[in-house]
C-alpha positions as CSV (number, residue, x, y, z in Angstrom):
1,X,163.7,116.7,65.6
2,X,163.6,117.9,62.0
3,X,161.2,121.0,61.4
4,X,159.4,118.7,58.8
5,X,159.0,116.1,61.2
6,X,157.5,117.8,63.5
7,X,155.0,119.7,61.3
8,X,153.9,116.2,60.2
9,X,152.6,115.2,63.7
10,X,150.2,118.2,63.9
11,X,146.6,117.1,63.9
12,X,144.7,117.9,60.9
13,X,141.5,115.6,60.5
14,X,138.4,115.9,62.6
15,X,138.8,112.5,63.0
16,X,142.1,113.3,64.8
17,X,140.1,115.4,67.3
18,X,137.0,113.1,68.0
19,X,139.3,111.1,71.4
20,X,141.2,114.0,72.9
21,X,138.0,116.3,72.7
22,X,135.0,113.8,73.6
23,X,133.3,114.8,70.4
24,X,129.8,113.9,69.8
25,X,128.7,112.4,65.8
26,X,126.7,116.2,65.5
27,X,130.0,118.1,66.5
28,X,132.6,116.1,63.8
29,X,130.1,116.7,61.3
30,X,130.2,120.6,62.1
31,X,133.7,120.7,62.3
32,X,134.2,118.7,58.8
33,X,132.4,120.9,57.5
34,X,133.8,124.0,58.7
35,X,137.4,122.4,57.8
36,X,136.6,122.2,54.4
37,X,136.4,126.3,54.3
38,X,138.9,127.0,57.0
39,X,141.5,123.9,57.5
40,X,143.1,123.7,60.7
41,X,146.4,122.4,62.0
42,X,147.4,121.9,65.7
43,X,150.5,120.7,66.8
44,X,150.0,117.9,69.7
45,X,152.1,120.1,72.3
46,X,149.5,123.2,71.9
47,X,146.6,120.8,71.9
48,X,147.9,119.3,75.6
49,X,147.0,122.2,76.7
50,X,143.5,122.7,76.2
51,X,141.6,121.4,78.8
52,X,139.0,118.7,77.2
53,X,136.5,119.0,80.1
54,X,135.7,122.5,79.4
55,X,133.8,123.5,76.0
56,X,135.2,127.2,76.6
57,X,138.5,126.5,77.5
58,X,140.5,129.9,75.7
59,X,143.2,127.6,74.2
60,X,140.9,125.5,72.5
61,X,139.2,128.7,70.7
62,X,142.2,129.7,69.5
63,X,143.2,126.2,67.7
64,X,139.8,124.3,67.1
65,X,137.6,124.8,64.7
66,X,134.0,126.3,65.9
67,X,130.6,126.4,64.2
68,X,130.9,130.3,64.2
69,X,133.5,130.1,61.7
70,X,130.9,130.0,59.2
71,X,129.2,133.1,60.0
72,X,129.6,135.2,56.4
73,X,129.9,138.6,58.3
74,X,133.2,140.2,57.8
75,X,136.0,140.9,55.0
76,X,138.8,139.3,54.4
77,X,141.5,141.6,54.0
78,X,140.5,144.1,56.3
79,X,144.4,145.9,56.9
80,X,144.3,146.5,53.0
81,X,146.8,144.6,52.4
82,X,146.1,144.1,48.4
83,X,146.3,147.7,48.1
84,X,149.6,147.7,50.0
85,X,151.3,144.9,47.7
86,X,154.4,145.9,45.4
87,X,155.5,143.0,44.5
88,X,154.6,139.4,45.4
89,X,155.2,138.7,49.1
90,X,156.2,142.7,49.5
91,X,154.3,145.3,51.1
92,X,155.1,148.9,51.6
93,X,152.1,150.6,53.4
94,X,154.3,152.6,56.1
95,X,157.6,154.8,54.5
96,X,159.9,153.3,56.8
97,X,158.9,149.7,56.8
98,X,159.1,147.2,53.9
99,X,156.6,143.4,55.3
100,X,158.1,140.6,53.3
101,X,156.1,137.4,53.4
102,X,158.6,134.7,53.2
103,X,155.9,131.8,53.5
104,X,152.4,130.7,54.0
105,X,153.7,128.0,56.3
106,X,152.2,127.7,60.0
107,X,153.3,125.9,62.7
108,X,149.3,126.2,63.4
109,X,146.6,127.3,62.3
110,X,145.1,129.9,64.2
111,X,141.2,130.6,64.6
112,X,141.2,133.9,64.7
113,X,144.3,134.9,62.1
114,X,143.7,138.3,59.9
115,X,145.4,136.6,57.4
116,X,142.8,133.3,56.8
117,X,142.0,133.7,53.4
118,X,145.8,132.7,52.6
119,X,145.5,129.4,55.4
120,X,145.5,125.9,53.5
121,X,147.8,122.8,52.6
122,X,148.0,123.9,49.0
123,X,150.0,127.1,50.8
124,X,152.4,125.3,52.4
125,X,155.7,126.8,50.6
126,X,157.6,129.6,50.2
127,X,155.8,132.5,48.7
128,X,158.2,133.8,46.2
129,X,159.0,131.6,43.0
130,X,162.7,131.8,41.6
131,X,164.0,135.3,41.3
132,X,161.0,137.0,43.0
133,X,162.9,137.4,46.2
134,X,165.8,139.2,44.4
135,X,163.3,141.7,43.3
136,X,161.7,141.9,46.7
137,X,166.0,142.7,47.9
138,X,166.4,145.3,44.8
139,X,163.3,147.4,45.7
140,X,164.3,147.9,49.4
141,X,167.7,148.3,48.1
142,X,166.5,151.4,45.8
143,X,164.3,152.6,48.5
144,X,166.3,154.2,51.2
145,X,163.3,155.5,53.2
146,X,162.7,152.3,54.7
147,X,164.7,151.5,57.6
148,X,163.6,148.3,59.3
149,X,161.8,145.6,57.4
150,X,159.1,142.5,58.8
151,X,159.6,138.9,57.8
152,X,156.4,137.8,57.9
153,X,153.9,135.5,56.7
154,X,152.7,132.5,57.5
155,X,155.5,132.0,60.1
156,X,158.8,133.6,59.5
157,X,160.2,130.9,61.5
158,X,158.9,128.0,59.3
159,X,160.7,130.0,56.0
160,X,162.6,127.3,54.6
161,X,166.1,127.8,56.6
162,X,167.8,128.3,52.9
163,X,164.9,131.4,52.2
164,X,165.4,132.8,55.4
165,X,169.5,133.0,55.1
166,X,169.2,134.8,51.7
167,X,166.7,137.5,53.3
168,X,169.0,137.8,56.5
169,X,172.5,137.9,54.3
170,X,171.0,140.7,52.0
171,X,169.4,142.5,54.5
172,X,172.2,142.9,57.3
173,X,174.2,143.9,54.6
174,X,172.2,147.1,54.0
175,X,173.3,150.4,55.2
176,X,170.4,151.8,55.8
177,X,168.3,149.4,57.5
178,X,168.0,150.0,61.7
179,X,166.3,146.5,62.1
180,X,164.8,143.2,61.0
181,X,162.2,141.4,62.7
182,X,161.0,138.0,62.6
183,X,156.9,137.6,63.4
184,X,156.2,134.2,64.6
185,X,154.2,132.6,66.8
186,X,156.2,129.2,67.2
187,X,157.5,130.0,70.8
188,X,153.6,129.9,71.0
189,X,152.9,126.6,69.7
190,X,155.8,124.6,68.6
191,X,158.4,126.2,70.8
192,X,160.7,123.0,70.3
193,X,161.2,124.2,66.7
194,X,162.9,126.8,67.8
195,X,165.3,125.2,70.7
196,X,166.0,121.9,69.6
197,X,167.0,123.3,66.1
198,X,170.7,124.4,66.7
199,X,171.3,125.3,63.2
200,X,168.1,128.0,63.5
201,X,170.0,128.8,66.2
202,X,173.2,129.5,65.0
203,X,172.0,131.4,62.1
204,X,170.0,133.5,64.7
205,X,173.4,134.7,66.3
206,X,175.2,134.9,63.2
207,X,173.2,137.4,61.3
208,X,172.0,139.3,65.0
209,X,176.1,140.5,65.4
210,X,175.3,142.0,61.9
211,X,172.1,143.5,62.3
212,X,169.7,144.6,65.2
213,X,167.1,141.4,64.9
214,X,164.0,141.4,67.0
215,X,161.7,138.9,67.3
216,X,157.9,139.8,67.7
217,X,155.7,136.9,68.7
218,X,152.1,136.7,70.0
219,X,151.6,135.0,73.4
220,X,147.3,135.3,74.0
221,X,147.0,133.7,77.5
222,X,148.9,132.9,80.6
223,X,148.5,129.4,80.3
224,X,150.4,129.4,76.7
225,X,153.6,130.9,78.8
226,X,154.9,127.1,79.6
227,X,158.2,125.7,80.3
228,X,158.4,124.4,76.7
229,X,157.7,128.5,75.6
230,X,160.5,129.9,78.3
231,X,163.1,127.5,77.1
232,X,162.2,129.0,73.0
233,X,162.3,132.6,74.4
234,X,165.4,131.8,76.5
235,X,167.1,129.8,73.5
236,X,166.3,133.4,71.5
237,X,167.9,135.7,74.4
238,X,170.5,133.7,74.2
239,X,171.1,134.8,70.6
240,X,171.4,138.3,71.3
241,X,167.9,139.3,69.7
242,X,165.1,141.2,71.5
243,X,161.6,139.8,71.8
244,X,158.6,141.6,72.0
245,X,155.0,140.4,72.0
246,X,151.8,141.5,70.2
247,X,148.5,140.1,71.9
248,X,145.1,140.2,70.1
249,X,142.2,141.1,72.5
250,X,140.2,138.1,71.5
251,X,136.3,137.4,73.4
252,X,136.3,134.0,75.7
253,X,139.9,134.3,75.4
254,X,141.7,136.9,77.3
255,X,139.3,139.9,77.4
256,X,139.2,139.8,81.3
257,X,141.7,142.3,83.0
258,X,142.6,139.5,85.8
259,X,143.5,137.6,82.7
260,X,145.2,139.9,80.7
261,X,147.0,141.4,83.8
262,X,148.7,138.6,84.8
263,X,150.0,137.4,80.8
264,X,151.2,141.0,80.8
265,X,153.4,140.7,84.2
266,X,154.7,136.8,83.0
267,X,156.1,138.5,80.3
268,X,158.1,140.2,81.6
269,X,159.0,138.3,84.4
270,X,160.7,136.4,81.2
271,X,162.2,139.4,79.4
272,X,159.5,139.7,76.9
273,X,158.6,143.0,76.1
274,X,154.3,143.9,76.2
275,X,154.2,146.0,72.0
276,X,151.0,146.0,71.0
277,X,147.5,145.3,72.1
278,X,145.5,144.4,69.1
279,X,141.5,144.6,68.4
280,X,140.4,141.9,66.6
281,X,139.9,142.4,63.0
282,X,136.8,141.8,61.4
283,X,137.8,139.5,59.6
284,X,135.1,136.7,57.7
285,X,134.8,133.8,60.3
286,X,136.6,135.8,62.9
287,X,134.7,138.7,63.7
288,X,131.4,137.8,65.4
289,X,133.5,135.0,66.8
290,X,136.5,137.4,68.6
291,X,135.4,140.6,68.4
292,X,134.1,142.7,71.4
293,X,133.4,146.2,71.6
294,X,136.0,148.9,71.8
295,X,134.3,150.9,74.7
296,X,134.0,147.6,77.0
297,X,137.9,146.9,75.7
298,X,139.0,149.9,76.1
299,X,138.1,150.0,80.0
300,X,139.4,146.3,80.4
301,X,142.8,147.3,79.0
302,X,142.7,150.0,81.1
303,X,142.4,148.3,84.2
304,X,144.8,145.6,83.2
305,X,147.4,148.3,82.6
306,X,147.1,149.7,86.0
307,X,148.3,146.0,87.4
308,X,151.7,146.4,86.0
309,X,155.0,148.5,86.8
310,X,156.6,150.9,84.6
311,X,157.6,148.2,82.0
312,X,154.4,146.2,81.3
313,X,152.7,149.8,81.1
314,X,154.4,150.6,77.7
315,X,152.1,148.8,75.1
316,X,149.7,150.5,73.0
317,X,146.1,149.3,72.5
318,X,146.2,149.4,68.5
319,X,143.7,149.0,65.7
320,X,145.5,148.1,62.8
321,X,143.2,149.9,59.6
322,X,144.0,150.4,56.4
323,X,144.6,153.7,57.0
324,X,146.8,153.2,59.4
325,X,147.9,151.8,63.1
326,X,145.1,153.6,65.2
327,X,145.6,153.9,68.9
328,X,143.0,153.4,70.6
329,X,143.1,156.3,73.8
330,X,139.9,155.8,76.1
331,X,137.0,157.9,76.5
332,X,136.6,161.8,76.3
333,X,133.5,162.4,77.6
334,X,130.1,163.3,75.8
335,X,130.0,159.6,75.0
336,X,132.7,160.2,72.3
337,X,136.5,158.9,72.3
338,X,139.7,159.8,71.5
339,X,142.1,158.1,68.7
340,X,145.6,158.6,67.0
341,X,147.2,157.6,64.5
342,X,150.5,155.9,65.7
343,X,151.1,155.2,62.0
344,X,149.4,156.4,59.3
345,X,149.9,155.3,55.3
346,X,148.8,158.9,54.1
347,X,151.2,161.7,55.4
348,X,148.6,164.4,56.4
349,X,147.5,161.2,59.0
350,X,150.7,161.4,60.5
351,X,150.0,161.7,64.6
352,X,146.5,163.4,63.7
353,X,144.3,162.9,66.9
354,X,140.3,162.4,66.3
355,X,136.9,161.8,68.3
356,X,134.6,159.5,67.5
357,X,131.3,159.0,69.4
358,X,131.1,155.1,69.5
359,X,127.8,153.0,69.3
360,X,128.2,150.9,72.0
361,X,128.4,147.9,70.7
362,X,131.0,149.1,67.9
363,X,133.9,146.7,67.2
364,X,135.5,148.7,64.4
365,X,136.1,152.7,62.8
366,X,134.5,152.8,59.8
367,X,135.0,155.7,56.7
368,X,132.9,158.1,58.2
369,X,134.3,157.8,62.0
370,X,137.9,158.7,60.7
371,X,137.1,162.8,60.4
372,X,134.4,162.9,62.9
373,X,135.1,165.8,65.1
């Protein structure tokens, strides 16, 4: 089925919700309201599998509106990402890596995304308008200190196919580009985009003899690792690119170490390689809703990594600042713990190790934690 015509069955109205959900008069008029700030869109697949019977139920946090949405507390862009822009759709925080945002377009609009002040039908499009994209191609043409580049968004998958050919043509043909990857969560949500769509496919292979592609997607929960998601990961294998996934520590969700275990080991049991571990961002009308402290995460993550073999050991537990990618190590003792920067946007960052004596019910580093001692 046609990419568009899939996206146009994705449920988008409270009204749409009211059956499958048993929802009460009080509850639509909560989630109208909410929807009016933050719009939602799930695709009927993901919505099959949230159990209705269970207020709770993980996958329903992650794709139905809540009431806690409208709690102010938070920012918006919390990575810096403003600060990082060069161009429109083009960010260069890290030397070596260019992020392009090829589109707002989501297969679905996820509760707790870092990115949901740019989530809403009058988004759906490419990001660049004519002839931005060839200046987002010269720049990482000039700059020869980048060496892998992120299409990103939105989805990267849901770029419009002609979009994404012109990024992948320009960039396999450059020298000095390792890598490109492709962040998407539709083997998540919509994996039937991906293998039902032979002409994705194609291009896929075509441009992954060229050029090292990887794909990195986000798989939350055990339950989202269906059928429907194997056959879009195998579908990808098949292409000849590597997938690895990112998973964001998210509270009701997965912040159980049974539960976070076991997504870890049916990854890869399907090839899929565990990257990163985020904590939640603090993002406005995500961060009282997802967010749970780093000392109570920090010891879940560490029991779920002792679960696994060799393999599903090699994440990093990350906190993506806008100084940097800042891993997360585990306690020191004296009440204080120990972080690195993995990646760091100023230089003298690079690999610098720090303490920081946590509050206990801290979620986040703040200015002053960054050169405690």
């Amino acid at each position: 089925m046609p990419l568009k015509s899939l996206l146009q069955k994705n449920l988008t109205q409270v009204r749409d919700l009211r059956e499958p959900l048993a929802l009460d008069a009080a509850h639509v008029r909560d989630l109208e309201k909410i929807a009016r700030r933050f719009p939602f869109s799930i695709p009927p697949y993901y919505l099959s599998l949230v159990d209705p019977a269970d207020p709770h139920d993980p996958i329903r946090k992650m794709c139905v509106p809540d009431r806690e949405e409208w709690d102010p507390d938070g920012r918006f862009d919390t990575s810096g990402e403003g600060a990082n822009t060069i161009l429109d759709g083009l960010q260069h925080k890290y030397r070596q890596t260019a992020l392009i945002l090829t589109t707002s377009a989501c297969a679905m609009y996820c509760r707790h995304c870092f990115r949901k002040r740019m989530v809403g039908p009058e988004e759906q499009k490419g990001r660049q308008a004519q002839g931005a994209c060839d200046k987002i191609l010269d720049y990482i043409r000039q700059h020869t200190e980048i060496n892998n580049v992120l299409l990103s968004g939105g989805d990267a998958l849901l770029t419009p196919a002609a979009v994404l050919r012109e990024y992948l043509e320009a960039l396999c043909g450059m020298e000095h580009l390792d890598a490109v990857r492709i962040c998407t969560r539709t083997p998540v949500v919509l994996p039937m985009r991906i293998y039902e769509d032979r002409q994705l496919l194609r291009m896929l292979s075509e441009y992954g003899r060229r050029k090292r592609l990887y794909v990195v997607t986000q798989f939350n929960h055990p339950r989202e690792m269906t059928k429907e998601a194997h056959r879009a990961l195998e579908a990808l294998n098949r292409c000849g690119l590597i997938v690895r996934n990112q998973t964001v520590l998210l509270r009701g969700v997965n912040d159980d170490a049974k539960i976070m275990g076991d997504l870890l080991r049916r990854l890869i049991r399907v090839g899929v390689m565990p990257y990163y571990l985020f904590q939640c961002r603090p993002v406005t009308g995500v961060k009282n809703r997802f967010q749970i402290p780093i000392a109570r995460a920090c010891s879940l993550v560490e029991q779920a990594r002792q679960s696994q073999n060799g393999l599903g050991k090699a994440f990093r537990y990350i906190l993506s600042h806008e100084t940097g990618k800042i891993e997360i190590l585990g306690p020191a003792g004296n009440e204080r713990w120990l972080f690195k920067y993995h990646q760091a946007k100023a230089c003298e960052d690079q690999g610098r190790m720090f303490l920081v004596k946590l509050q206990a019910e801290q979620c986040w580093l703040h200015g002053e934690d960054l050169h405690a001692a």
